[in-house]
N, C-alpha and C positions, 0 to 999 in steps of 0.2 A: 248436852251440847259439848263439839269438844273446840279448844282453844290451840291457836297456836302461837306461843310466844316468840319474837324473834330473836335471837340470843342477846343483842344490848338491850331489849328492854325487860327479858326476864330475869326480876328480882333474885337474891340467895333468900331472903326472907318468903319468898313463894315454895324454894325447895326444902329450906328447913321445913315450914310447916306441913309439908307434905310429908314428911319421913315421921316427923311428930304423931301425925295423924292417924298414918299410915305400920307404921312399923314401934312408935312407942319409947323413942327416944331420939337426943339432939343429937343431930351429929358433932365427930371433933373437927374434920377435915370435912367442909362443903363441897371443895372438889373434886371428893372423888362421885358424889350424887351430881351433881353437876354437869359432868363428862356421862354419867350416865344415861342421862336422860337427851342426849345429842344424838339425834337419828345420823346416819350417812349421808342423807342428803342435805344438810345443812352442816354438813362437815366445816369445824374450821382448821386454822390454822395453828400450831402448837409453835414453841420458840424457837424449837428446832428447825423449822420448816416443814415436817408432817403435815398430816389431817390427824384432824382431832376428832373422834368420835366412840360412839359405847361399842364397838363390834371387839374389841381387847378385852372390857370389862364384861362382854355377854359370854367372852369365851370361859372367862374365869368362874362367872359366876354359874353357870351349866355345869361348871366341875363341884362347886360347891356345892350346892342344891343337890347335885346327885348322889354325895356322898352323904350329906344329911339325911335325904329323905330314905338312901339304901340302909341309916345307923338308927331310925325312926323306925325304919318297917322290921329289919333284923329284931329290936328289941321289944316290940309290940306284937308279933307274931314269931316267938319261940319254937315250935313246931313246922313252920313255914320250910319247905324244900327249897334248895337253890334257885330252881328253875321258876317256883312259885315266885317267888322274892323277886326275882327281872321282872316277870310279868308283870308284876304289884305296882315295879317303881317305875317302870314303862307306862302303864296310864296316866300316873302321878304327872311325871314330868312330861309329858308329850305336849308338843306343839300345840294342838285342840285346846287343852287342859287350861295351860298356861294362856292362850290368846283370852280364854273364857275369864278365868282367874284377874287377866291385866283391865279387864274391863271393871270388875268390880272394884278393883282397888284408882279406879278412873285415875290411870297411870298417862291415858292418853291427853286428860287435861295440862299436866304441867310438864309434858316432852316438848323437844324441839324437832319440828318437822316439817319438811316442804308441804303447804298443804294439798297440791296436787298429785302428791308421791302414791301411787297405789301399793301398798306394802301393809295388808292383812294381820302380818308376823310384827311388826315393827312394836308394837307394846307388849307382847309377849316377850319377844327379846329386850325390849329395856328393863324387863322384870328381872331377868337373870342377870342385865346388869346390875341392875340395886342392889343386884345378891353378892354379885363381885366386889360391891362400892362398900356395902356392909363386912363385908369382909376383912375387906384392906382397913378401913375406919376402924371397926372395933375386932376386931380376933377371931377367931375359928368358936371358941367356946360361946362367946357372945352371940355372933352369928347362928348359930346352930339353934340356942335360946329361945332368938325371934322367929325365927323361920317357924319354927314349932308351933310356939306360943300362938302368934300375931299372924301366922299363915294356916297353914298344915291344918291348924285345930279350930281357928277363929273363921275363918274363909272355907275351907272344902268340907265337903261328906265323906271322909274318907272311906266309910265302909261302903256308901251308895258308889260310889266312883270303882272301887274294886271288883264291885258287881256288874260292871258294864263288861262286853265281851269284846274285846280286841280280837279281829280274826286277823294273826300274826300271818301265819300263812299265805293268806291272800295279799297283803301287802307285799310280801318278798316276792312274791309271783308278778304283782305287780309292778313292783321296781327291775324284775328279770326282764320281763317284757321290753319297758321302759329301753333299759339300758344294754339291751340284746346278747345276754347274761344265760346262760343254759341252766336253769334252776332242777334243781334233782331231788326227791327225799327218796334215801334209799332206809327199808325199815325191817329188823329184824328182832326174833323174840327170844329173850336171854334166858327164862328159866322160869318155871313155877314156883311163887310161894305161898301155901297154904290150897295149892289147885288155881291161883290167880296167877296169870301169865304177866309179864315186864316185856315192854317194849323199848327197843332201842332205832331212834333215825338219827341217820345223820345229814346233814344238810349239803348239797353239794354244790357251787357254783363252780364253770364251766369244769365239771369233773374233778375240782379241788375240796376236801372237805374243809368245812367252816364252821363246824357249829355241830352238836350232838345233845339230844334232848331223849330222857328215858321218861316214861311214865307209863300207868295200866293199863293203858287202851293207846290205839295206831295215834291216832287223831289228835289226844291229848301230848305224843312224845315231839310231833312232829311240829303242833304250836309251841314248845318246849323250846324245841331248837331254833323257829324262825325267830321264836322271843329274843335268843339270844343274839342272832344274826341282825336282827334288824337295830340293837343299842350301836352294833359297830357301825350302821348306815347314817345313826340318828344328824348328824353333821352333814354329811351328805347330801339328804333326804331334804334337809333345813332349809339349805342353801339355792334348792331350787326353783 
């Protein structure tokens, strides 16, 4: 069932024990979870005269989360190629992931939200506020902690989750299309080693390169590079 509280009658006592529950400690500052859990459409007013809502603290906390989860998978996968590694933290943090993720942490019970607002993304992104509000609340080290602990490890499969297949490619093709973008892989083979060929594409929109991904075979160089093409979209891509 989900709830929508209307911001005078949602208690701090509702969002403490939410993060309690949820993440594993009290907060010091209520609000900064507070402001997080403010959809846009019930935006209010801040002192200044602003709108007040989580879309500052989702931007923040999308940076956090990414660099966690990039200092997660760097040190749990040693051996891991650059290009593997975006791939990895590309499913991790994707839209999908995260809408799937906010459900279970029934993040959409204690937000604030028009309830007619059709917006899919809307608890996925209050997630990544929490992460911004954790942030600002307790530290980078702190934050990193939970995320791990109480997310990352307690919440997902991470191995199962890696083994899903992102076709990067099709996606950029499909954002080309979209956005009337002349998408290009142009792909070339750099050199034998051992009798195995190395491939190199590079990614081209309207004739500008953007992105270069190597790996053993065409196919795998050229998900390489949309891999990397599409983290610079991921804002983008969000927003539409």
């Amino acid at each position: 069932m989900r709830f929508f509280f209307p911001a005078k009658e949602r208690k701090d006592a509702t969002v403490v024990h939410y993060v309690q529950a949820v993440f594993g400690f009290k907060p010091k500052n209520i609000d900064f979870y507070r402001v997080a859990l403010i959809h846009k459409s019930v935006s209010q007013s801040n002192k200044a005269g602003g709108l007040l809502n989580n879309e500052r603290l989702e931007y923040l906390g999308d940076a956090i989360l990414g660099a966690i989860v990039a200092d997660f998978l760097f040190r749990k996968y040693p051996l891991a190629r650059e290009g593997d590694l975006s791939e990895m933290r590309a499913k991790i943090v994707c839209r999908n992931l995260l809408n799937r993720l906010s459900k279970q942490l029934h993040i959409d019970t204690v937000m604030l939200i028009e309830s007619h607002t059709q917006a899919k993304s809307a608890a996925g992104n209050a997630f990544e506020a929490l992460c911004g509000a954790i942030y600002l609340d307790q530290g980078y080290k702190k934050t990193q902690k939970i995320i791990i602990n109480k997310i990352l490890l307690m919440h997902l499969d991470i191995e199962a989750i890696l083994r899903e297949e992102i076709n990067f490619k099709n996606k950029v093709l499909s954002w080309g299309q979209k956005q009337q973008k002349q998408i290009t892989f142009i792909n070339k083979m750099l050199k034998y080693s051992n009798h195995v060929p190395l491939f190199r594409v590079k990614l081209m929109v309207n004739e500008k390169v953007v992105a270069v991904g190597e790996n053993l075979t065409i196919k795998g160089a050229e998900q390489e590079a949309a891999a990397q093409f599409w983290q610079t979209l991921k804002k983008e891509i969000k927003a539409e």
